[in-house]
C-alpha positions in Angstrom: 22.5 38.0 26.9 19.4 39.6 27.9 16.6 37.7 28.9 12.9 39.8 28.3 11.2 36.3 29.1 11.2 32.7 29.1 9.0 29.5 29.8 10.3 28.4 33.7 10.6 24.6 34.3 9.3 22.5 36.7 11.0 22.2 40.1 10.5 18.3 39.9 9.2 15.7 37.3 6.3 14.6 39.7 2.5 15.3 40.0 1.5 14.4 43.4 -2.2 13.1 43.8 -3.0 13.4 47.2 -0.5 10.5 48.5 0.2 8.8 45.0 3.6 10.4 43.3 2.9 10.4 39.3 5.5 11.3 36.7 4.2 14.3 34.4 6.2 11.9 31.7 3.6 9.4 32.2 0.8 11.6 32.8 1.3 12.7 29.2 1.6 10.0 27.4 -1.5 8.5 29.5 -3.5 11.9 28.5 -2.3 11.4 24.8 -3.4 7.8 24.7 -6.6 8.0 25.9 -7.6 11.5 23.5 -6.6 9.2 20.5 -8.4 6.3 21.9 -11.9 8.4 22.1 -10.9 10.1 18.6 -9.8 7.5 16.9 -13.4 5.5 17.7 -15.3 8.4 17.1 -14.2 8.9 13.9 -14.4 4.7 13.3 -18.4 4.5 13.9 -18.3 7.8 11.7 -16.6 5.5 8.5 -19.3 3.0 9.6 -17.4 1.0 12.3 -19.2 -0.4 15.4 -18.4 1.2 18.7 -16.2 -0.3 21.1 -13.6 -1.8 18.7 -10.7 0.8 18.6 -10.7 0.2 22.6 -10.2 -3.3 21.6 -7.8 -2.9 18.8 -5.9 -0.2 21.7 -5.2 -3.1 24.0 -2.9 -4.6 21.5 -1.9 -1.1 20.0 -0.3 0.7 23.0 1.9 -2.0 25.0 3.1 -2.7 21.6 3.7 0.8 20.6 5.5 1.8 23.7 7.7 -1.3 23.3 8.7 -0.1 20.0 9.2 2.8 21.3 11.2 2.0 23.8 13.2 -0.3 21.6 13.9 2.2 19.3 15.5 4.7 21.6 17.6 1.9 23.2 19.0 1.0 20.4 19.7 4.3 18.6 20.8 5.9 21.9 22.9 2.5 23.2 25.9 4.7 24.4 23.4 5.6 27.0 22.6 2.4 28.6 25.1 0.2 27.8 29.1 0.5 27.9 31.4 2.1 30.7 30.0 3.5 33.5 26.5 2.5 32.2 24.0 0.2 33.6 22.1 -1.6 31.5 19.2 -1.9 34.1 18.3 1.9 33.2 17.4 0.6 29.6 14.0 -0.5 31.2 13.6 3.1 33.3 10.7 4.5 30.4 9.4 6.7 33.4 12.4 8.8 33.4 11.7 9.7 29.6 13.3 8.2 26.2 11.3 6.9 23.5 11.5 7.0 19.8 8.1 8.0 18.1 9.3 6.0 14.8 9.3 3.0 17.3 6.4 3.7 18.3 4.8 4.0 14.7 6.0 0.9 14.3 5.3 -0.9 16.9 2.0 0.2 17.4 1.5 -0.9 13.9 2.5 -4.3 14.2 0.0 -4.5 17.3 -2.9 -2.6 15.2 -2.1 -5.1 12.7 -2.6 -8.2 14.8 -5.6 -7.1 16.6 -7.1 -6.0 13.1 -6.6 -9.4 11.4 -8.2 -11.1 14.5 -11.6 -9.1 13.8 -11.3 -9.6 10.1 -11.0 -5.8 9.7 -8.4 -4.1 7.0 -5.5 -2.6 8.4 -5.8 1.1 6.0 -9.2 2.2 7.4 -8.4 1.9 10.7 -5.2 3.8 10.5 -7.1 6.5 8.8 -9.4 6.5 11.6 -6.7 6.5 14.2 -4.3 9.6 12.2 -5.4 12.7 13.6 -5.9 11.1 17.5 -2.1 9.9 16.9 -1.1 13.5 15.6 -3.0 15.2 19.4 -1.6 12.5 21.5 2.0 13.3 20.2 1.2 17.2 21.0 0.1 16.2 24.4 3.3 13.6 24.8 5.2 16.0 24.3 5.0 18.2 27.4 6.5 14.9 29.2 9.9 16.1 27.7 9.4 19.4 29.4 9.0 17.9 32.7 12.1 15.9 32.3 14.4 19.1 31.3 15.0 16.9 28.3 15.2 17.4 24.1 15.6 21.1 23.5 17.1 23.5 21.7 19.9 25.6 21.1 20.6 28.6 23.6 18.5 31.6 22.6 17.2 34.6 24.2 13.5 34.6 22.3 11.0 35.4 24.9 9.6 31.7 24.4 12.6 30.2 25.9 12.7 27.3 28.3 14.8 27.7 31.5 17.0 25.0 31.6 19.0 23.3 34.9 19.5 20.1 34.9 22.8 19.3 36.2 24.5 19.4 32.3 22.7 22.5 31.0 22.1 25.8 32.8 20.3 28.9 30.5 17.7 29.4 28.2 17.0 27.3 25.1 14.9 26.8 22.4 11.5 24.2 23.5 11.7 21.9 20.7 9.2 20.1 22.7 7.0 23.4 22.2 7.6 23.7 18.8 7.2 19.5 18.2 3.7 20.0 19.9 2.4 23.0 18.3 3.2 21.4 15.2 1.7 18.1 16.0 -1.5 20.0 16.9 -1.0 21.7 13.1 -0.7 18.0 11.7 -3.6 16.7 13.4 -6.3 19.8 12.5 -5.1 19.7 8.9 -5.6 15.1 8.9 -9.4 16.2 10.0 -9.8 18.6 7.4 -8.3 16.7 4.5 -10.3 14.0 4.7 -13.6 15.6 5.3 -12.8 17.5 2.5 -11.6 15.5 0.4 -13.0 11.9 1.9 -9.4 10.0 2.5 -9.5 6.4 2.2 -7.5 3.2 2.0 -5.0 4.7 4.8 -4.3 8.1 2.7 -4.9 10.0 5.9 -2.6 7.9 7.7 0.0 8.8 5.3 -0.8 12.2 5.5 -0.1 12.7 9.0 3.1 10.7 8.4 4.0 12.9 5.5 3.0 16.6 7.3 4.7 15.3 10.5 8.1 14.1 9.4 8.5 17.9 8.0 8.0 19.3 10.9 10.3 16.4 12.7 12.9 17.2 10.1 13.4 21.3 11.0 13.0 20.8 14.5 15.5 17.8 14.6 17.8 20.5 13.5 17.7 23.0 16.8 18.4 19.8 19.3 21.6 19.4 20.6 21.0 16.8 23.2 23.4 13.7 22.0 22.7 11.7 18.8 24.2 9.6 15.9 25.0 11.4 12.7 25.5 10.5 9.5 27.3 13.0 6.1 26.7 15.6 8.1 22.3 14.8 9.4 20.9 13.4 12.4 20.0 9.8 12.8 16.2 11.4 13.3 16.9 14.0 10.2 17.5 10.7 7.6 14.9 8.9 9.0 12.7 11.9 8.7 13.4 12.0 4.8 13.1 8.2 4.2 9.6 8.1 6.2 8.4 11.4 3.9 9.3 9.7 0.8 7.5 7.0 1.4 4.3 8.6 2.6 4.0 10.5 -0.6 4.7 7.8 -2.6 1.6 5.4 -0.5 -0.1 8.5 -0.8 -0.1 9.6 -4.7 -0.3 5.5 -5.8 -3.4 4.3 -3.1 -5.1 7.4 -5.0 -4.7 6.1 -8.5 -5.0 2.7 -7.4 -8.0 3.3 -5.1 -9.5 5.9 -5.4 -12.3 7.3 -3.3 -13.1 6.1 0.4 -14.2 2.1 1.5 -17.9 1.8 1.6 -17.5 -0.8 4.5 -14.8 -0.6 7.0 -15.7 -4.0 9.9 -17.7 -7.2 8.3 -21.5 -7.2 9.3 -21.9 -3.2 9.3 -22.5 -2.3 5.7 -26.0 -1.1 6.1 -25.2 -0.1 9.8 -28.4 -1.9 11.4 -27.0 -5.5 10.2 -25.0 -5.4 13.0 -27.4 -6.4 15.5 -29.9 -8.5 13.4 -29.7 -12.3 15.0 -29.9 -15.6 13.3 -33.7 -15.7 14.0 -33.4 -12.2 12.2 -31.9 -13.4 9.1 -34.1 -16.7 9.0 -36.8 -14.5 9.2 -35.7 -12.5 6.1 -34.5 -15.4 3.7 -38.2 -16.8 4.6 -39.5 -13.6 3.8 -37.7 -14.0 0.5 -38.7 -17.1 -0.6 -42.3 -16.6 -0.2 -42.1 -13.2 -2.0 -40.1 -15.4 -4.8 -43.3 -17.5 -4.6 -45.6 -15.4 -4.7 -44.2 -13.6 -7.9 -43.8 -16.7 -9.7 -47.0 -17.7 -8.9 -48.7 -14.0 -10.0 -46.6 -14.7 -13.5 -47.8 -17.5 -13.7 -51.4 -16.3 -13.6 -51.1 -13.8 -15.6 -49.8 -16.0 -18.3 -52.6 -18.7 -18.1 -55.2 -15.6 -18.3 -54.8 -15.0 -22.2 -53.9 -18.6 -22.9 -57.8 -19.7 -21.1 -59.6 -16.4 -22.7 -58.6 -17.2 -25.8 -59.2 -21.4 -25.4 -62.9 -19.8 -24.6 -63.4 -17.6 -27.7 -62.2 -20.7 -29.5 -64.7 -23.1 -28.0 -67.7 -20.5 -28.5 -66.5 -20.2 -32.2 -66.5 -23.6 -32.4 -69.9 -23.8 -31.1 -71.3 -21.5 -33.1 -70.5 -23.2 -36.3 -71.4 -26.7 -35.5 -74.6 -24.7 -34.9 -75.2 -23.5 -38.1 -74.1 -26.6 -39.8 -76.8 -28.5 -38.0 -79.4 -26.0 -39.1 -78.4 -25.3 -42.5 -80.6 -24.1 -45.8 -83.8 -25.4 -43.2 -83.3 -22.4 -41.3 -85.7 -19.4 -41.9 -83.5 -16.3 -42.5 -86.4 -14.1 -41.8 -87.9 -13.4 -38.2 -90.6 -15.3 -37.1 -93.9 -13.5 -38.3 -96.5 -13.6 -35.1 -99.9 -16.3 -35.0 
């Protein structure tokens, strides 16, 4: 087989920096954290969110998404850390690669969740925010997997292969991480577009991303050959792919009959964007304000009602006068002007 080109692979899975030996793993999925991190609270104060709180919400997020991750892949790859000639030790070695990204959905979920509730803020909206930053920090992950010589392809000759030799494997191979991370870039420009376009809410762009990116998972499940579980025929990964899909769509179509458009306050004490910093003093001010405006309205109706009522008590009295007048005077009265002396 003829090779016109391929993609080499590192010598080692190491970035050295200056004395301090880093895993290009790690350096990854650091890089991929921190992009969704800035996105992700970008795009919060854009819904009307104040700054600072997807950092927050992140310190609960990522330990709990990587332990889901990590979970995830220990259990659905067990055969690798547990068993003959295994040690279960290397079930807690996430430097030297293995994590499950519907782990870390979940996981990170549960932690979003938590830290969400604590701040009194919905969980949707802030997955929605979060979608597209989740979709880049996979593309980014990704690359880890090339610096372990791990997850790819079937043997092929395309001039896009990755060189493989890694002790089991020696050729050229399909980059499914390549292919995962073009395609997470795909997912993550299309999240930004649908929902400027068409203003996403209630976590419909979360469930967009969910939905575009378990396609993508689904066809490129297909090319791996590195060791999995498999069940009438599909991958554990393919299944869970179709499963995940179905029920994106199905949040998807029933959050937009349900609730339609996009929330017109995503975190308590923001709705008009300035109320976030107004003080107690502030608000005492205001209601005070309030009240005396109250009073001084009441008190302008109150005039202006008494105004006819008095003008027409005076026309009354003059009326009055005026015939007790001519009463008093009578027939005595001289109808005629006075003539001069």
């Amino acid at each position: 087989m003829e090779i016109l080109a391929s993609i080499p692979s590192p010598g080692e899975s190491e970035i050295h920096l200056g004395p301090l030996p880093l895993r290009g793993y790690a350096l990854c999925i650091i890089i991929g954290v921190f992009l969704a991190i800035w996105l992700g609270g970008k795009r919060w104060v854009e819904r009307g969110g104040r700054p600072g709180t997807v950092a927050d919400i992140a310190v609960w997020a990522v330990p709990s998404g990587l332990i889901g991750a990590r979970l995830y892949h220990v259990i659905t790859d067990n055969q690798l850390y547990f068993g003959e000639g295994r040690d279960w030790v290397d079930s807690f070695k996430i430097w030297d690669g293995g994590i499950g990204i519907w782990g870390a959905i979940a996981g990170g979920a549960l932690g979003t969740w938590v830290a969400c509730r604590r701040r009194g803020i919905a969980l949707p909206p802030m997955a929605d925010a979060l979608a597209p930053g989740i979709a880049f920090a996979q593309a980014i992950g990704r690359w880890g997997n090339w610096f372990n010589q791990e997850l790819y392809g079937r043997p092929t000759d395309v001039p896009w292969a990755v060189e493989i030799d890694n002790g089991l494997d020696a050729g050229t191979f399909h980059p499914t991480f390549l292919y995962e991370s073009l395609w997470c870039l795909g997912v993550g420009l299309l999240v930004l577009w649908a929902d400027r376009r068409f203003k996403l809410g209630h976590g419909r762009a979360f469930a967009l991303y969910v939905a575009a990116y378990t396609v993508g998972r689904f066809w490129i499940e297909y090319l791996r050959i590195d060791e999995a579980h498999h069940f009438l025929g599909l991958r554990l990964n393919g299944w869970t792919s179709i499963l995940v899909f179905a029920a994106a769509v199905a949040y998807f179509v029933l959050s937009a009959k349900r609730r339609p458009g996009r929330e017109e306050a995503v975190e308590p004490g923001t709705d008009d964007g300035p109320a976030e910093t107004a003080t107690a003093e502030d608000v005492d001010a205001a209601d005070t304000a309030d009240t005396a405006d109250a009073s001084g309205t009441t008190a302008g109706s109150a005039a202006d009602e008494a105004e006819p009522v008095t003008a027409e008590v005076g026309a009354g009295s003059t009326a009055k006068g005026t015939a007790d007048t001519d009463r008093e005077t009578g027939d005595d009265a001289d109808p005629s002007p006075a003539k001069p002396a």
